[in-house]
C-alpha positions in Angstrom: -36.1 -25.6 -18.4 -38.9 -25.8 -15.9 -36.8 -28.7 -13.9 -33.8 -26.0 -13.9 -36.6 -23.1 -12.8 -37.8 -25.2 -9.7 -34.1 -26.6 -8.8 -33.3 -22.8 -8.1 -36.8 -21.7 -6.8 -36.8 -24.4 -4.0 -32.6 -23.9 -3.4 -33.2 -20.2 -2.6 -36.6 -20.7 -0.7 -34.3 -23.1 1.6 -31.5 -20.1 1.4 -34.3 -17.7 2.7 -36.1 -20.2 5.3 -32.3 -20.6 6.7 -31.9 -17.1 7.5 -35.6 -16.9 8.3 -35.9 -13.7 5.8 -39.0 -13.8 3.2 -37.5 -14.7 -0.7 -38.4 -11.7 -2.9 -36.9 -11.2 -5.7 -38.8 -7.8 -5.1 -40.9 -5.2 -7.5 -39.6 -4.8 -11.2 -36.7 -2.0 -11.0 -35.1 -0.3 -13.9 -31.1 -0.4 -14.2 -31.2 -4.0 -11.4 -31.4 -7.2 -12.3 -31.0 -10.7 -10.6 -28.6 -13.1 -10.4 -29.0 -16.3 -8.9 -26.0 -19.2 -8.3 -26.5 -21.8 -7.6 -23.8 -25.2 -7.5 -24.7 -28.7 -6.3 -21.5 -31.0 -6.4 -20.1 -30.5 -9.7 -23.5 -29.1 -11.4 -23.1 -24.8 -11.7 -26.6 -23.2 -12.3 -26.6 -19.4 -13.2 -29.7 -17.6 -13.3 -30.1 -13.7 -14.5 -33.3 -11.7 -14.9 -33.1 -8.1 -15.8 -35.5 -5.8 -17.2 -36.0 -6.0 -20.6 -35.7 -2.1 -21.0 -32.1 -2.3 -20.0 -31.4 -5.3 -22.0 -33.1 -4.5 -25.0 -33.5 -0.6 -24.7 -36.9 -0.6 -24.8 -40.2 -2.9 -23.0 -43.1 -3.0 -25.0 -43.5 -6.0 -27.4 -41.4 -5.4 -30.3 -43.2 -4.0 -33.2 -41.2 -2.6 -35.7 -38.7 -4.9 -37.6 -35.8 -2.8 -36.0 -37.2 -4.2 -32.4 -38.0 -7.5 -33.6 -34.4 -7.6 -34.8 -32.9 -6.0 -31.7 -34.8 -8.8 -29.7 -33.2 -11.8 -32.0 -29.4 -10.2 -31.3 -30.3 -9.3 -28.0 -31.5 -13.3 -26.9 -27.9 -14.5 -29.4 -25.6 -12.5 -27.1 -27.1 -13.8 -23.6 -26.9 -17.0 -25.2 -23.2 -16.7 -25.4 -21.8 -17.2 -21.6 -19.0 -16.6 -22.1 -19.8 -12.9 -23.2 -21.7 -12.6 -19.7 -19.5 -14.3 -17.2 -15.9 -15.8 -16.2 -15.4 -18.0 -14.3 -12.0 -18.9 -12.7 -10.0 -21.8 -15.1 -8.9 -23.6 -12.5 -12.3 -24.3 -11.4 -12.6 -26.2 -15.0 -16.2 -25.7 -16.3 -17.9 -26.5 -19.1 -21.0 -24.8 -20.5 -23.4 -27.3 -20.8 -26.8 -25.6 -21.6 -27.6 -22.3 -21.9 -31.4 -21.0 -22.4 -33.1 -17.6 -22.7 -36.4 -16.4 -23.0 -38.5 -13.4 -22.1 -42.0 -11.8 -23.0 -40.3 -10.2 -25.9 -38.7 -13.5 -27.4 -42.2 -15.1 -27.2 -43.8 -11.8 -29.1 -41.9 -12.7 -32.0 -42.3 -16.5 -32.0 -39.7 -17.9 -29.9 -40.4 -21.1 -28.2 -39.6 -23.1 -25.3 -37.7 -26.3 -26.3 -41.0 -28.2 -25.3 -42.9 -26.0 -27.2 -44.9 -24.8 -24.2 -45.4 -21.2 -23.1 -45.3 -21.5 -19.8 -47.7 -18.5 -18.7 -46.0 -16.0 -20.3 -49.2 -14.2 -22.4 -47.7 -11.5 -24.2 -49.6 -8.5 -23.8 -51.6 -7.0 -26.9 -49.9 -4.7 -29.4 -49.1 -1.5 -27.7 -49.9 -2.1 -24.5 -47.2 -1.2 -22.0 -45.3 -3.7 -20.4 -42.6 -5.1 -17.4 -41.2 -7.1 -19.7 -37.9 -8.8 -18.8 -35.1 -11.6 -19.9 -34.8 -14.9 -18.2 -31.5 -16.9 -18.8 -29.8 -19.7 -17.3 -26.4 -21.0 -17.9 -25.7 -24.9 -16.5 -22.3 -26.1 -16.2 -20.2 -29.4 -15.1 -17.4 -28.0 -13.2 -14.5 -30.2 -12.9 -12.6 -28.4 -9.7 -16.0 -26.9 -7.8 -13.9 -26.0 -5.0 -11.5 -24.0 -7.1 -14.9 -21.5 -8.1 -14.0 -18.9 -6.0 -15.8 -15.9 -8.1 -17.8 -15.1 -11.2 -16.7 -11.7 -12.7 -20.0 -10.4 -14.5 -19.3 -8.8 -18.0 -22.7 -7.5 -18.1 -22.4 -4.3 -17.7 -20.1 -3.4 -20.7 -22.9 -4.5 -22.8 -25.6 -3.8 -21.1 -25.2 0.0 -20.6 -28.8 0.7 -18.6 -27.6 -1.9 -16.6 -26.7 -0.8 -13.2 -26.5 -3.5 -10.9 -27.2 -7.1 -10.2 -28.6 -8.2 -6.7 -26.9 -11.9 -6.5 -27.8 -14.8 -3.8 -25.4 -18.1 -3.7 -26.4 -21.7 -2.7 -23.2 -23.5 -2.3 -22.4 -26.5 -0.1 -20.2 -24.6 2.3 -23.6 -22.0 3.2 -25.7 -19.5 1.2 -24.2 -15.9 0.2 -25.5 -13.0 -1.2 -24.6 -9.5 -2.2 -24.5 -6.4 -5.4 -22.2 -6.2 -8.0 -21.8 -3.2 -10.4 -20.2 -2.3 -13.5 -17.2 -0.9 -11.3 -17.1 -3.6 -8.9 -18.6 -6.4 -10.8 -17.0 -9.8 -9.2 -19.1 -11.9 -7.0 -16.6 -13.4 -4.6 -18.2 -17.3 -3.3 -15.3 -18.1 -1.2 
C-alpha cells in the first residue's frame, strides 16, 4: 500500500510543480472529499479520502458495538468498486486490488496487509477526532484510451457526501475538477 501511496503522492506533486500551483489536498472539510486518478500505461490507480463523518456518520473512534459494526460494513462497501465507480466497458478494466483503511478501521483492529500502522495513532477513547477513510482501487485496463470518464456512485450511499475535489494524471496532461451527487462524472478526455 505504501508503494501505491507514494506512486500517487509524487504523480500529483509533478501535476502541481507543472502548473507551478502548491499540492494541498487542503484543511479537513465536512460533506468534501478527494479523489485522486491516476493511469500510467495500462495501470488505473483511484484514490478517495473523505471524512469519516460522512462516510460513517459519525468521527470519533467507534465505541459502542453499533459503531464498531457500522465501521466493519462501512470499510466492506468501499471495498466493493464497483459500488463506488463505473468506468466505461470499452475501456476493459479489471479490478485488481482494492484497499481501505482509516483511523476508525485501526480502532477496532484492522490491519495493514504488512501488519504495520503506518502513523496512524488512534486517539484515546472519547477524544474527538478528524478521522477519515483512505481507499485505493488498482486496475489493468485493457483499452486505456477508451477511459474517457469515471461516473462516481458515491453519493447515493454516502448521503453527507457532497462533493469530491478530483485531480487526473494521465499521459495526454493533468486534469482536475468537482463532481457532485447531481453532476457526478469526471470526464478525462
Amino acid at each position: 500500500m505504501w508503494r501505491i501511496h507514494t506512486f500517487i503522492f509524487v504523480s500529483l506533486l509533478g501535476l502541481a510543480m507543472a502548473q507551478a500551483q502548491p499540492l494541498s489536498l487542503g484543511p479537513h472539510e465536512h460533506g468534501v472529499g478527494q479523489f485522486n486518478i491516476v493511469l500510467d500505461g495500462n495501470e488505473l490507480l483511484l484514490e478517495l479520502l473523505a471524512p469519516a463523518g460522512d462516510i460513517a456518520g459519525f468521527e470519533h473512534m467507534p465505541v459502542t458495538v453499533k459503531e464498531r459494526m457500522t465501521v466493519w460494513r462501512v470499510a466492506a462497501q468501499l471495498a466493493k468498486a464497483e459500488r463506488q465507480f463505473a468506468l466505461p466497458e470499452a475501456a476493459g478494466c479489471a479490478l485488481v486490488k482494492a484497499e481501505v483503511d482509516g483511523e476508525q478501521m485501526e480502532a477496532i483492529g484492522h490491519k495493514h496487509e504488512d501488519g504495520h500502522d503506518h502513523g496512524h495513532a488512534a486517539p484515546a477513547q472519547g477524544m474527538h477526532a478528524h478521522a477519515e477513510y483512505h481507499a485505493v482501487y488498482r486496475y489493468t485496463c485493457a483499452r486505456p484510451q477508451a477511459l474517457g470518464q469515471i461516473d462516481v456512485k458515491l453519493f447515493g450511499q454516502y448521503k453527507a457526501l457532497g462533493k469530491l475535489r478530483w485531480q487526473a494524471v494521465l499521459s495526454d496532461g493533468a486534469r482536475a475538477g468537482e463532481v457532485t451527487g447531481n453532476a457526478p462524472r469526471v470526464v478525462l478526455r
